[in-house]
Structures are given as structure tokens and as C-alpha cells.
N, C-alpha and C positions, 0 to 999 in steps of 0.2 A: 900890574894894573892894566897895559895895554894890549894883554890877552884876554883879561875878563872884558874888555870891553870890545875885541874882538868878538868873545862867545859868546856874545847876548843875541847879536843880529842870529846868530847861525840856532841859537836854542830858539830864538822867537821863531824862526822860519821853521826847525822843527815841530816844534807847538801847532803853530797850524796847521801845517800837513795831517797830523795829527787829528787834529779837530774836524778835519773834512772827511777824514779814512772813516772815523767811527761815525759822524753824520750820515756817511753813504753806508755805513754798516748796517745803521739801525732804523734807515730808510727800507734798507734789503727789508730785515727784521717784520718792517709795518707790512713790506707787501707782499712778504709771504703768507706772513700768518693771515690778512685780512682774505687771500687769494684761498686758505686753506679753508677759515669759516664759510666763507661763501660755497665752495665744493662742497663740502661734508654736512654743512646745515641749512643746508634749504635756501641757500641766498639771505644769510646772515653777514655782514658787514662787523667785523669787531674792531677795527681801525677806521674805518669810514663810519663811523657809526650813523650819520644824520644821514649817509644812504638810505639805512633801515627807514625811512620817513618814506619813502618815494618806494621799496619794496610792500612798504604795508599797504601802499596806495593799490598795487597792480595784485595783490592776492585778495584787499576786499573787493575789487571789481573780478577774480576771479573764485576758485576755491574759497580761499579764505584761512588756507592753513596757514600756519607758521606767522599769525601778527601775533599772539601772546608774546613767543619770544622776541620779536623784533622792539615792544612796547616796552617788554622791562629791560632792553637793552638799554635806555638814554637813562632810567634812575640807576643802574648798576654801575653807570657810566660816570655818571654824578658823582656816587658813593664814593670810587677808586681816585676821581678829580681829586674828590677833597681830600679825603685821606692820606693822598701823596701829598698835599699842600701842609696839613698839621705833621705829614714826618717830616716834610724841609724844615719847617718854623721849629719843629723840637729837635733835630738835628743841629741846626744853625746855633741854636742856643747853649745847645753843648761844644761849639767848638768843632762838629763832626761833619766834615767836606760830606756834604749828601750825594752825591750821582753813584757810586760803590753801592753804597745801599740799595738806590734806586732801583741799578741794573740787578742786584740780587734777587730783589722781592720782585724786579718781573720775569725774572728768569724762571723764581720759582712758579711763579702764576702760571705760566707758559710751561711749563713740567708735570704740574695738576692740570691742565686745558689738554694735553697729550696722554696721558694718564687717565681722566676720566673719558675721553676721545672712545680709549681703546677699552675700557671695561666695557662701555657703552653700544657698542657693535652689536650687530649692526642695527645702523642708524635707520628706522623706518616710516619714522614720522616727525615734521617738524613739531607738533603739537606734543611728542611722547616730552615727560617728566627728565628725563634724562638726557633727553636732545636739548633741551631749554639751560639744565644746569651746566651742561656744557659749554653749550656757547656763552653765557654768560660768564664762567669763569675766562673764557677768551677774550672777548669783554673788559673784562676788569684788568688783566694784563695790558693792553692796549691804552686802557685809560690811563694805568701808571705812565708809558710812554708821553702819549698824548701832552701830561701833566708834566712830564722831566722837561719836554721842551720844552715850555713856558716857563717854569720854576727855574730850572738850572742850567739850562743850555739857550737860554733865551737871544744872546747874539747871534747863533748858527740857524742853519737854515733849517722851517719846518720838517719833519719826520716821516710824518702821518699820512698828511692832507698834501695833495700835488698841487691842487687846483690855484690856488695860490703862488707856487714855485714856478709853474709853467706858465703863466701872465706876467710874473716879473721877468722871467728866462727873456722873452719876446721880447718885452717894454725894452728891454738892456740889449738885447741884439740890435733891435732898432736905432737904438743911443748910438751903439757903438758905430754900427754900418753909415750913418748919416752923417753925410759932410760939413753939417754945422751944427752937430752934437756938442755940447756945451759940457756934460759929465761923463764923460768916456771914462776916465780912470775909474770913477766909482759905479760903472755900470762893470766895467769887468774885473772889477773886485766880488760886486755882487755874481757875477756871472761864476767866476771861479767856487763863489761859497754852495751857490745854488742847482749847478748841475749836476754834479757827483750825485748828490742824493734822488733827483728827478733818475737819471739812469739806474742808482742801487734799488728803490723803488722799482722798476719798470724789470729790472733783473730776476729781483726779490716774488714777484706777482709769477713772472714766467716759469721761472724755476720751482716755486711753492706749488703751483698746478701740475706741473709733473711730476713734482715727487710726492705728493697724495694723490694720484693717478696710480704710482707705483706701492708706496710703503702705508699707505693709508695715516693713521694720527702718528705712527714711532716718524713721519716727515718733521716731526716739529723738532727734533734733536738739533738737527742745526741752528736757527735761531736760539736755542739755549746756550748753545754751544758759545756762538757770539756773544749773547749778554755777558757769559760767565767770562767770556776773554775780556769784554770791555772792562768787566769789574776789575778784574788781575793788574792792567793796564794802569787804570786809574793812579796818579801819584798822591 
């Protein structure tokens, strides 16, 4: 009895670690792939999606190309929200731990986004048929993510979206630095949960730009590569 209750501290403290490793994993994951859309489609946004808002802005005051896809990015966007949300609720119902699954169907999404990338070459207009179905299946993969936050990883910290993580990073720096900080323990709790992922992000974006610089769409292997280990992982 007084070793099981020694290993809880040390399994909980496992656990988290844990929880922060794949956090910054799948932060890498957002900012590669969004770092890949944006190179290969004309400044498409598949993780930032409501970027696409402010892209569309600056090519109808320019050209004009590439708002089709940028447009039906936010209903494709939609579609993969909810869809991830009826396979939690029909999961949940069966008894079946959802995130395994999760990370599957975006792995695979992410395998078809690289797959039709590379049939699709080369890429010559953001307006061509092909350039649209593509990103859009990039798109939809993202949206799965996007979705796992909220739905199943809802304690940890956002994935996706920085803008968020880098305001609170600050607010808690300040906590902490300030000599009549009142929540210090809980700014760097937060602090611990929320920078891993600001840097796997920030990693993810740098690194996805040079290896579609180099490998063109076969870049997105790594990110699958990740989702399929996070799936493995999963207990």
C-alpha cells in the first residue's frame, strides 16, 4: 500500500510530462503543415484558417486570384469541426477513449493533403481545380486538430492558434516577475503548460518552410509520422 501511494505522485508527474511532449508535438504538427499551405498554395492558411479572411482582403484589392479557395476554406472548415464533434459524441458513447482515433483520421487526412500535393504538380494557379482540392483537404485535416483541442484535450494548451498562448505567455511573465504578484504559482503552472507549444509551433512553421523548399509535398511525412506515434502512445 505504501508504494502504491508512493507511485501515483511519480505516474501523475509522468502523465504530465507527457501531456506537454505531445502538446508541443502537435503544435510542431499546426505549424508546419499551415507553414506548408501557405508556401505551395498561394498563401492559403490551413491552420490559421480565419487568416484566409485578411488574404482574401489583399488579393481583391490585388489580382484577385486564389479567393475561391480561401472562401470555401471556413465551410470545409466547418464540416471537419463538426464531424470531429459527432465522432467524440459517438465514440464517447461507445465507451471508446477518442483522441487514438482522432490522431488517425488526421494523420490520414494529412497523407491524402501530401498525396494529392504531389499528383497535383505542379502547382500553377491558385484558381486551378486541383490547387483548391488540395488545400482544402489540408483544410479539413487542421480542422480535425483544431477540433481535438476543444473536444478532448481541452485542459492543455491551444495547438493551432498562438495568438492566444503568446498574451497569456506575457500576462504570466508579468505575474511572475512583479513583486506583488498575487498568483505566481498559477501563472507558472500556466507558463509551463503554454510555452512548449508557442516554441513547438515556432519550430514546426521554421522547419515545414525548409523542408518544402527541399522535398516539396513528400515534407508532410513527418507530421504523419507524429500523429501515427501520438496514436501508438495513447493508453
Amino acid at each position: 500500500m505504501p508504494s502504491e501511494t508512493a507511485a501515483a505522485p511519480v505516474a501523475a508527474s509522468s502523465s504530465a510530462r507527457f501531456l506537454i511532449v505531445q502538446g508541443s508535438l502537435l503544435a510542431f504538427v499546426a505549424g508546419y503543415v499551415d507553414v506548408v499551405g501557405f508556401a505551395a498554395l498561394f498563401g492559403l492558411f490551413t491552420a490559421h484558417v480565419t487568416g484566409n479572411f485578411v488574404m482574401i482582403g489583399l488579393e481583391l484589392a490585388g489580382s484577385g486570384e486564389g479567393v475561391l479557395a480561401k472562401l470555401l476554406a471556413l465551410p470545409v472548415f466547418v464540416v471537419a469541426v463538426a464531424a470531429t464533434k459527432l465522432a467524440v459524441s459517438a465514440l464517447t458513447r461507445r465507451g471508446v477513449a477518442p483522441l487514438r482515433p482522432l490522431l488517425l483520421a488526421q494523420a490520414a487526412l494529412l497523407l491524402a493533403f501530401m498525396v494529392a500535393g504531389l499528383l497535383a504538380l505542379p502547382l500553377q494557379s491558385a484558381d486551378a481545380p486541383a490547387t483548391i482540392v488540395v488545400g482544402l483537404i489540408g483544410v479539413a485535416a487542421m480542422g480535425v486538430q483544431n477540433a481535438k483541442g476543444r473536444l478532448v484535450l481541452g485542459d492543455q494548451a491551444p495547438t493551432t492558434i498562438m495568438t492566444g498562448n503568446t498574451t497569456q505567455i506575457v500576462i504570466d511573465v508579468v505575474e511572475v516577475l512583479s513583486p506583488g504578484g498575487m498568483q505566481k504559482d498559477a501563472a507558472r503552472t500556466r507558463l509551463r503548460k503554454m510555452v512548449p507549444p508557442l516554441i513547438g509551433f515556432a519550430t514546426g512553421a521554421v522547419l515545414g518552410a525548409l523542408a518544402f523548399a527541399l522535398l516539396s509535398f513528400w515534407c508532410v511525412l513527418p507530421p504523419v509520422g507524429i500523429l501515427l506515434g501520438l496514436a501508438v502512445m495513447q493508453r
